[in-house]
N, CA, C and O atoms as CSV, one atom per row, in Angstrom:
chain,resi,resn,atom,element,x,y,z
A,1,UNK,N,N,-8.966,14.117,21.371
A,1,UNK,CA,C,-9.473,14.298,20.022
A,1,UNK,C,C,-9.029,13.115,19.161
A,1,UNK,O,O,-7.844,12.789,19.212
A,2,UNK,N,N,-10.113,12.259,18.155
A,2,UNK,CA,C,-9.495,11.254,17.339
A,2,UNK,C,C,-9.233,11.830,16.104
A,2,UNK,O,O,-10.038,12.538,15.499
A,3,UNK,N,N,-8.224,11.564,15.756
A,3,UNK,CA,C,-7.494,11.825,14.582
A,3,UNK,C,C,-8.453,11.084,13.364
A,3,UNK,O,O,-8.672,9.954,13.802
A,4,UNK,N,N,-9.099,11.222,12.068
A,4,UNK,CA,C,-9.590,10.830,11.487
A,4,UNK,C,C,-8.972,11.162,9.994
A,4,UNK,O,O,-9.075,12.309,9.558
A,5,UNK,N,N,-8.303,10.092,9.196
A,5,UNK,CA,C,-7.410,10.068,8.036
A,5,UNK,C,C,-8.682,10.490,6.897
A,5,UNK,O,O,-9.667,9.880,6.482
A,6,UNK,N,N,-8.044,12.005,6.607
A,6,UNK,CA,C,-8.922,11.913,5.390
A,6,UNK,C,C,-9.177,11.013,3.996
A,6,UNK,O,O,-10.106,10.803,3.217
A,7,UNK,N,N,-7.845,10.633,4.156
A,7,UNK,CA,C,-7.700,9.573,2.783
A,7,UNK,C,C,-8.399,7.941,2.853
A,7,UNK,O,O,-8.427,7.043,2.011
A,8,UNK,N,N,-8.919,8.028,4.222
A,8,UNK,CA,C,-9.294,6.546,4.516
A,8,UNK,C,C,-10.190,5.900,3.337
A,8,UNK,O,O,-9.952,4.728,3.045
A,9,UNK,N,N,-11.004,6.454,2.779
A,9,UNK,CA,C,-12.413,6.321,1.862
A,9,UNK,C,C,-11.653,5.704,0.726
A,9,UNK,O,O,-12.115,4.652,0.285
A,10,UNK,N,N,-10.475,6.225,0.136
A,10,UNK,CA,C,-9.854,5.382,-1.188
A,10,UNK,C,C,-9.420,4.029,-0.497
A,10,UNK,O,O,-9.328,3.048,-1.235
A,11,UNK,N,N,-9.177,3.898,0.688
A,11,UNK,CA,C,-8.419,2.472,1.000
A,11,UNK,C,C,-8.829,1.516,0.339
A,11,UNK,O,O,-10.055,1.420,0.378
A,12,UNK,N,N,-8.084,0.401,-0.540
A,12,UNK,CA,C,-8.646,-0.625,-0.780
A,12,UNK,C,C,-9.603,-0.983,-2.351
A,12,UNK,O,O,-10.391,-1.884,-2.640
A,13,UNK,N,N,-9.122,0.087,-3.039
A,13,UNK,CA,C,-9.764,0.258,-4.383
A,13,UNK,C,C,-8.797,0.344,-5.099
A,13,UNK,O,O,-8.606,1.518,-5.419
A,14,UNK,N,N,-7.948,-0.469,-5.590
A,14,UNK,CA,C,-6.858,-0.550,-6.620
A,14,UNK,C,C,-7.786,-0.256,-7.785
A,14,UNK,O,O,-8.910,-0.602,-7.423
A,15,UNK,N,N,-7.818,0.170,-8.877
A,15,UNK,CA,C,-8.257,0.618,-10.047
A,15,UNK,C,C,-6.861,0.913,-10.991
A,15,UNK,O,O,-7.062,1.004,-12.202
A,16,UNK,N,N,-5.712,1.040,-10.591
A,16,UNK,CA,C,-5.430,1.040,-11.882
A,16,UNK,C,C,-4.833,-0.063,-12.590
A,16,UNK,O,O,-3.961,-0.846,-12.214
A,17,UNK,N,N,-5.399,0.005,-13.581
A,17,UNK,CA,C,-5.430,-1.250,-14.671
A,17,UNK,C,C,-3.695,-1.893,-14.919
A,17,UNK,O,O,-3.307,-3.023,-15.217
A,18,UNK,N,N,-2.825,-0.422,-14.604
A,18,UNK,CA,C,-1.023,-1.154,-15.164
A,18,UNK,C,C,-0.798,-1.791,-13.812
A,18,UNK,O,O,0.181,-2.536,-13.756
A,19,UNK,N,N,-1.448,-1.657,-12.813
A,19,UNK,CA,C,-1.044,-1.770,-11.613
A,19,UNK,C,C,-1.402,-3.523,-11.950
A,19,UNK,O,O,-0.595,-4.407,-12.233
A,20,UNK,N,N,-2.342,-3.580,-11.854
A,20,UNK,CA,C,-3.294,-4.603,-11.749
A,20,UNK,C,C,-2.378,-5.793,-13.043
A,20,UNK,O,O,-2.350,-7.016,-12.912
A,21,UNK,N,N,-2.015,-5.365,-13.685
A,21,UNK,CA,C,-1.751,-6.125,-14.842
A,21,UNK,C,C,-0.490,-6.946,-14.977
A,21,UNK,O,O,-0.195,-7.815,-15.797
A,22,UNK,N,N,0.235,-6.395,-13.867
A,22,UNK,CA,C,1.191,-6.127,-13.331
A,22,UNK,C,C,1.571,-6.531,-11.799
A,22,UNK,O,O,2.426,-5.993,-11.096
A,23,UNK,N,N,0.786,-7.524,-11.492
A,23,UNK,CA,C,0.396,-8.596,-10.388
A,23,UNK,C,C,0.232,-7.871,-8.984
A,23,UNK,O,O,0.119,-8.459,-7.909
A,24,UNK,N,N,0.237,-6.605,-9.157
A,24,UNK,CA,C,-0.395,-6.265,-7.469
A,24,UNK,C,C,-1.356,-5.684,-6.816
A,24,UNK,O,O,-2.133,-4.944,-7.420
A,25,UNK,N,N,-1.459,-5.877,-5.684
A,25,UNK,CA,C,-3.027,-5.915,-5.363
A,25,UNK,C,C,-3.336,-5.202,-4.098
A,25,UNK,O,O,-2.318,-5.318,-3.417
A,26,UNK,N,N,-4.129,-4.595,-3.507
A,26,UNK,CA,C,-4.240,-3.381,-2.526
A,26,UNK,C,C,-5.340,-4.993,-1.521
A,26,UNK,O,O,-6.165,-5.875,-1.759
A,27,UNK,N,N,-4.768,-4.585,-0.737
A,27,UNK,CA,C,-4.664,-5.303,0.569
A,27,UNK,C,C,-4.932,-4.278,2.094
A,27,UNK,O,O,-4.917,-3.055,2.236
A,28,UNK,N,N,-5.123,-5.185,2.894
A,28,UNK,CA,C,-5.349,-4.814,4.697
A,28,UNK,C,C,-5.016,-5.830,5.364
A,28,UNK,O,O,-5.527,-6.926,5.137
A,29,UNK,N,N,-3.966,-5.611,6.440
A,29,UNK,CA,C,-4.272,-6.519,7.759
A,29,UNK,C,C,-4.175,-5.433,9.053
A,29,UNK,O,O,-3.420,-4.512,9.364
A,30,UNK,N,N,-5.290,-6.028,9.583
A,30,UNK,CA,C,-5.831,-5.715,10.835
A,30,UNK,C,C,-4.557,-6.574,11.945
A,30,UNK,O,O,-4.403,-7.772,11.706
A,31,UNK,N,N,-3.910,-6.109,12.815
A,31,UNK,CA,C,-3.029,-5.908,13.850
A,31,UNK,C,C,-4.067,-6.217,15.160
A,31,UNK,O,O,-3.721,-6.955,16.082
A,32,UNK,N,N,-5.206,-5.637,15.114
A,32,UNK,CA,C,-6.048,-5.975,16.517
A,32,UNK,C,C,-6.378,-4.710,16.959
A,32,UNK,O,O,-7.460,-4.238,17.309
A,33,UNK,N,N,-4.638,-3.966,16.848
A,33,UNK,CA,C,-4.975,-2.239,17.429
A,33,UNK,C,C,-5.022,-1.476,16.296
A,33,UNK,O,O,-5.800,-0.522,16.290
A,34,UNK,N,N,-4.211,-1.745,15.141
A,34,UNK,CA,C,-4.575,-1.146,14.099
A,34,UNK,C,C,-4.816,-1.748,12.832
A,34,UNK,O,O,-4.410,-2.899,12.669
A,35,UNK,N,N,-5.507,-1.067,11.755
A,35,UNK,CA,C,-5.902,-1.861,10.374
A,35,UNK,C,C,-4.270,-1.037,9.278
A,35,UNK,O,O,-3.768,-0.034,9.783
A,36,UNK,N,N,-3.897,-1.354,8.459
A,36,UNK,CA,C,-2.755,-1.343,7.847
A,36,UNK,C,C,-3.384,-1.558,6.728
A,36,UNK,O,O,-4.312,-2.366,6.773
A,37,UNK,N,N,-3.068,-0.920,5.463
A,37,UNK,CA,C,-3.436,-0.689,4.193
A,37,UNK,C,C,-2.285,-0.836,3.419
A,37,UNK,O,O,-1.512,0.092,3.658
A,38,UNK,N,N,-1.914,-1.505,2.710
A,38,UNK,CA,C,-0.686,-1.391,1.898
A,38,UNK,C,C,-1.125,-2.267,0.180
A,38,UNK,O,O,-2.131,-2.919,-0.103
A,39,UNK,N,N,-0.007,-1.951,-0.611
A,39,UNK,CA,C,-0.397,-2.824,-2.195
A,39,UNK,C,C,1.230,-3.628,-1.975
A,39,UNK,O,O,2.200,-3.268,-1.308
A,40,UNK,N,N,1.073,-4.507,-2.608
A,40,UNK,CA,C,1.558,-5.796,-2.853
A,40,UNK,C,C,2.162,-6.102,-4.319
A,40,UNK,O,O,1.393,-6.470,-5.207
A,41,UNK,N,N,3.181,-5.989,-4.504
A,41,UNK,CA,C,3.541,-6.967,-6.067
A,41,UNK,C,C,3.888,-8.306,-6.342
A,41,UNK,O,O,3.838,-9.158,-5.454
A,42,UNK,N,N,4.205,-8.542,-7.394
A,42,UNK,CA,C,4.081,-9.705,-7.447
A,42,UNK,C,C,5.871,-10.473,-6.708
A,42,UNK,O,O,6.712,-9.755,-6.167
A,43,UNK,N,N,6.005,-11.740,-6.872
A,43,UNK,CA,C,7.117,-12.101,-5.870
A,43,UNK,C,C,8.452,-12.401,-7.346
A,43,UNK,O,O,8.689,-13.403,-8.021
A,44,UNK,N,N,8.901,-11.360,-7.343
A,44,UNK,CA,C,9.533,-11.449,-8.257
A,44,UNK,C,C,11.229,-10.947,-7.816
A,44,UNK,O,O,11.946,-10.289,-8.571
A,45,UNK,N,N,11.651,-11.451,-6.377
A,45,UNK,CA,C,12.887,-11.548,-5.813
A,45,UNK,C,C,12.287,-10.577,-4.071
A,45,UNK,O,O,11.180,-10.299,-3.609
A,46,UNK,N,N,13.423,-10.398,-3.701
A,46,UNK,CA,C,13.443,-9.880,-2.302
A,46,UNK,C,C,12.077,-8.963,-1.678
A,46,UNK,O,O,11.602,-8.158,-2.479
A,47,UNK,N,N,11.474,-9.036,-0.403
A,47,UNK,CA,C,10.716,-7.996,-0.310
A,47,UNK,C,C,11.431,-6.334,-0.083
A,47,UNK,O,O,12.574,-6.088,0.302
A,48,UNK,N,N,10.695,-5.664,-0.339
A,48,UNK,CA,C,10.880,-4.023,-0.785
A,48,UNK,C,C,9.856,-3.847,-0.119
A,48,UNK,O,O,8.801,-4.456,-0.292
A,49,UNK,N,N,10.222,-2.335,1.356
A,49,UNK,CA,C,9.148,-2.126,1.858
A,49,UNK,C,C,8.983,-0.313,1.589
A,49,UNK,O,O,9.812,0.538,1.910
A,50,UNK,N,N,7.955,-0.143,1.065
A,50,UNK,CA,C,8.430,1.498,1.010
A,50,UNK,C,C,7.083,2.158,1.974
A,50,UNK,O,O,5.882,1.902,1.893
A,51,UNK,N,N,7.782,3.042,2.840
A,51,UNK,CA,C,6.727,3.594,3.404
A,51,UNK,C,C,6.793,4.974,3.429
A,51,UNK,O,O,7.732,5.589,3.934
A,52,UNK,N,N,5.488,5.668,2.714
A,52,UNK,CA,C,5.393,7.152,2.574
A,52,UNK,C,C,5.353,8.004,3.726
A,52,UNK,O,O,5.429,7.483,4.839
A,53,UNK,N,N,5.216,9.569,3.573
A,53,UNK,CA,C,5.833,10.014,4.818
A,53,UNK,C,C,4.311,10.021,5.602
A,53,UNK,O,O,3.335,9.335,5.302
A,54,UNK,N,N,4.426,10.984,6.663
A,54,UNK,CA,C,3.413,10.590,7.689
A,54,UNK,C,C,1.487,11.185,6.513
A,54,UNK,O,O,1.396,12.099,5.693
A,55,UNK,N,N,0.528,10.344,6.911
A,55,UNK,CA,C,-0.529,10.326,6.004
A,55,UNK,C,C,-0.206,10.265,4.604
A,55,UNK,O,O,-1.002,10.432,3.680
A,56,UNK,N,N,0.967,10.026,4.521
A,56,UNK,CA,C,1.053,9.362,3.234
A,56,UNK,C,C,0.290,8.306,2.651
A,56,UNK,O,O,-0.462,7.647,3.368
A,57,UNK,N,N,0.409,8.049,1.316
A,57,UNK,CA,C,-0.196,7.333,0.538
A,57,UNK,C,C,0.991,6.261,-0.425
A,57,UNK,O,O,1.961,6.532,-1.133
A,58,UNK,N,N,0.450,5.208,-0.092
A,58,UNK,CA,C,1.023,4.129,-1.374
A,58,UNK,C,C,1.537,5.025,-2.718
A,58,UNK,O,O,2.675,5.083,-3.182
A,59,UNK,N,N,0.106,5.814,-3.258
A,59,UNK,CA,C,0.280,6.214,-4.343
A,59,UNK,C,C,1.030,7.248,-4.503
A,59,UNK,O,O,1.004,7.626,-5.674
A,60,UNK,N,N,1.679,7.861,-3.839
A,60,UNK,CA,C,2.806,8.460,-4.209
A,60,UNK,C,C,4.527,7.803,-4.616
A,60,UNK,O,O,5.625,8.294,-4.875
A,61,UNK,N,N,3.969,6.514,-4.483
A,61,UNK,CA,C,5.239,5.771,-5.409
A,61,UNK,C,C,4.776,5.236,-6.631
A,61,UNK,O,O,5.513,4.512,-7.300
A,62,UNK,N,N,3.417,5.573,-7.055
A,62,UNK,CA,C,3.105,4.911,-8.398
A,62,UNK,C,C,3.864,4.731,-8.991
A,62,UNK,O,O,4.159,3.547,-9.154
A,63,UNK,N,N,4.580,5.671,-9.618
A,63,UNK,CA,C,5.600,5.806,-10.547
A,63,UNK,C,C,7.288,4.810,-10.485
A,63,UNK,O,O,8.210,4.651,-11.286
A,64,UNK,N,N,7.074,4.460,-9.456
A,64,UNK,CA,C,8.157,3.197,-9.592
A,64,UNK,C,C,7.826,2.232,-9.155
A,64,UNK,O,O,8.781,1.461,-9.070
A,65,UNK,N,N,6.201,1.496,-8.524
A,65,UNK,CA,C,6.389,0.355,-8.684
A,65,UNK,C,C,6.398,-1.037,-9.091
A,65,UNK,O,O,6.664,-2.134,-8.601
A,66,UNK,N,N,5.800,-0.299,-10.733
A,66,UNK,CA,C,6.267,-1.460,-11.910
A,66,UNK,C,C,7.443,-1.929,-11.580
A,66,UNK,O,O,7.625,-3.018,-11.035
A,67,UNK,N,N,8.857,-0.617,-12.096
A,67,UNK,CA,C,10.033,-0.431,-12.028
A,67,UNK,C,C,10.874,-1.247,-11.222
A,67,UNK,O,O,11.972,-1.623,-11.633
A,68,UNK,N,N,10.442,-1.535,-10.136
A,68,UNK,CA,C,11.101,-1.649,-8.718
A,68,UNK,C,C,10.178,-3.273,-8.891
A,68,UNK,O,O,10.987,-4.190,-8.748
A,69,UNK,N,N,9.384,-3.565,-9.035
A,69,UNK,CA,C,9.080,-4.999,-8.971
A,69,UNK,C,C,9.591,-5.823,-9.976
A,69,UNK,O,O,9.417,-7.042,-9.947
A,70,UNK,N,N,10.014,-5.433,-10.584
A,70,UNK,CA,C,10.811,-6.205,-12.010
A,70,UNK,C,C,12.151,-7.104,-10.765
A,70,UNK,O,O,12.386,-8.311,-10.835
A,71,UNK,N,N,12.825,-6.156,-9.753
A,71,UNK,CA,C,13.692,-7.260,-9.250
A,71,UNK,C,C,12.757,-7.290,-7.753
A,71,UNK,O,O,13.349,-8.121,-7.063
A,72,UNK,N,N,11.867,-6.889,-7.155
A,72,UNK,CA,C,11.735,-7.146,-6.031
A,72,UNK,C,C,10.454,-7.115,-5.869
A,72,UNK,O,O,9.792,-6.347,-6.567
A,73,UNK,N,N,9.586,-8.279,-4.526
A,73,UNK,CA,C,8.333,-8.265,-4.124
A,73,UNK,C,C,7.863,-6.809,-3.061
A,73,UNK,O,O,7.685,-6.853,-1.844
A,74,UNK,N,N,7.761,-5.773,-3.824
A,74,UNK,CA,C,7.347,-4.501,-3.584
A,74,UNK,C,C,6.145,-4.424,-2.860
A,74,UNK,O,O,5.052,-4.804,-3.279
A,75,UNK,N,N,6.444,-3.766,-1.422
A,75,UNK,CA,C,5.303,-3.401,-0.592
A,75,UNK,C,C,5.300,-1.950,-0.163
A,75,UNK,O,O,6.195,-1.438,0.510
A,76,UNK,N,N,3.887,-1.142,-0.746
A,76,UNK,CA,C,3.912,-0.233,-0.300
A,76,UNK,C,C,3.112,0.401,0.715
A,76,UNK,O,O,2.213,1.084,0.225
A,77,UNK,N,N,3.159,0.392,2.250
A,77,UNK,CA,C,2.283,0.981,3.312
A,77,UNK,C,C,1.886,1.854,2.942
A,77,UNK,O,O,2.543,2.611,2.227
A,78,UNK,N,N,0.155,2.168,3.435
A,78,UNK,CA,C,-0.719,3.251,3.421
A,78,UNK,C,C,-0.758,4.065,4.727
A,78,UNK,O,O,0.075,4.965,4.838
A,79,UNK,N,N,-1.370,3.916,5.428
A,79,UNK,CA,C,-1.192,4.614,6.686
A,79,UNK,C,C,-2.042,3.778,7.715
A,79,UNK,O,O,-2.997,3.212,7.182
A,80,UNK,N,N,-1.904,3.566,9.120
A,80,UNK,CA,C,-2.749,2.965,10.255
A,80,UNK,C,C,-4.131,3.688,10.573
A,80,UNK,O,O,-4.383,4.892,10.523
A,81,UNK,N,N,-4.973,2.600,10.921
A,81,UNK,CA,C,-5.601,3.337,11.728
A,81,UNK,C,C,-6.202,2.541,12.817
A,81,UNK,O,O,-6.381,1.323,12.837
A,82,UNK,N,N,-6.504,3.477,13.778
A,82,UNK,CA,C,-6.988,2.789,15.355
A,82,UNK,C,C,-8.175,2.190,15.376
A,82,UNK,O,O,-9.121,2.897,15.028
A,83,UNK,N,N,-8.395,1.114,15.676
A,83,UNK,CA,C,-9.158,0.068,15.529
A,83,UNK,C,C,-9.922,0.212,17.453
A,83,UNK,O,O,-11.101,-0.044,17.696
A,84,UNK,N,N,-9.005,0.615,18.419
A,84,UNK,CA,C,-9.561,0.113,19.491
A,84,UNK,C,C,-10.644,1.313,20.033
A,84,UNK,O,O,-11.323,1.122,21.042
């Protein structure tokens, strides 16, 4: 049975405006076996990797990662998916 992420359809649509204003940007890299979804801040000291729990979402750290990019280049993983 393939597992199919319900949340896949938002991937890749940053819309919010503090986010955005606020230098980061919703991104993908493709691995070969899997595609990887994550947002990006701006490089404003060390990378910060936060990864939500399983089918988690980026956006459940909204709320800190203005906060948290003020000292660090904040990355937040979305979830994989199988490419092969």
């Amino acid at each position: 049975m393939n597992y199919k992420n319900p949340y896949e359809y938002l991937s890749g649509k940053l819309s919010n405006q503090k986010l955005i204003n606020a230098g980061f940007s919703e991104r993908t890299y493709d691995t070969g076996n899997v595609k990887l979804n994550y947002i990006a801040g701006p490089k404003n000291g060390p990378a910060l990797l936060l990864i939500p729990a399983q089918i988690g979402m980026w956006e459940s750290y909204k709320k800190v990662l203005i906060p948290l990019s003020q000292n660090f280049q904040v990355y937040a993983v979305d979830k994989g998916r199988n490419t092969l």
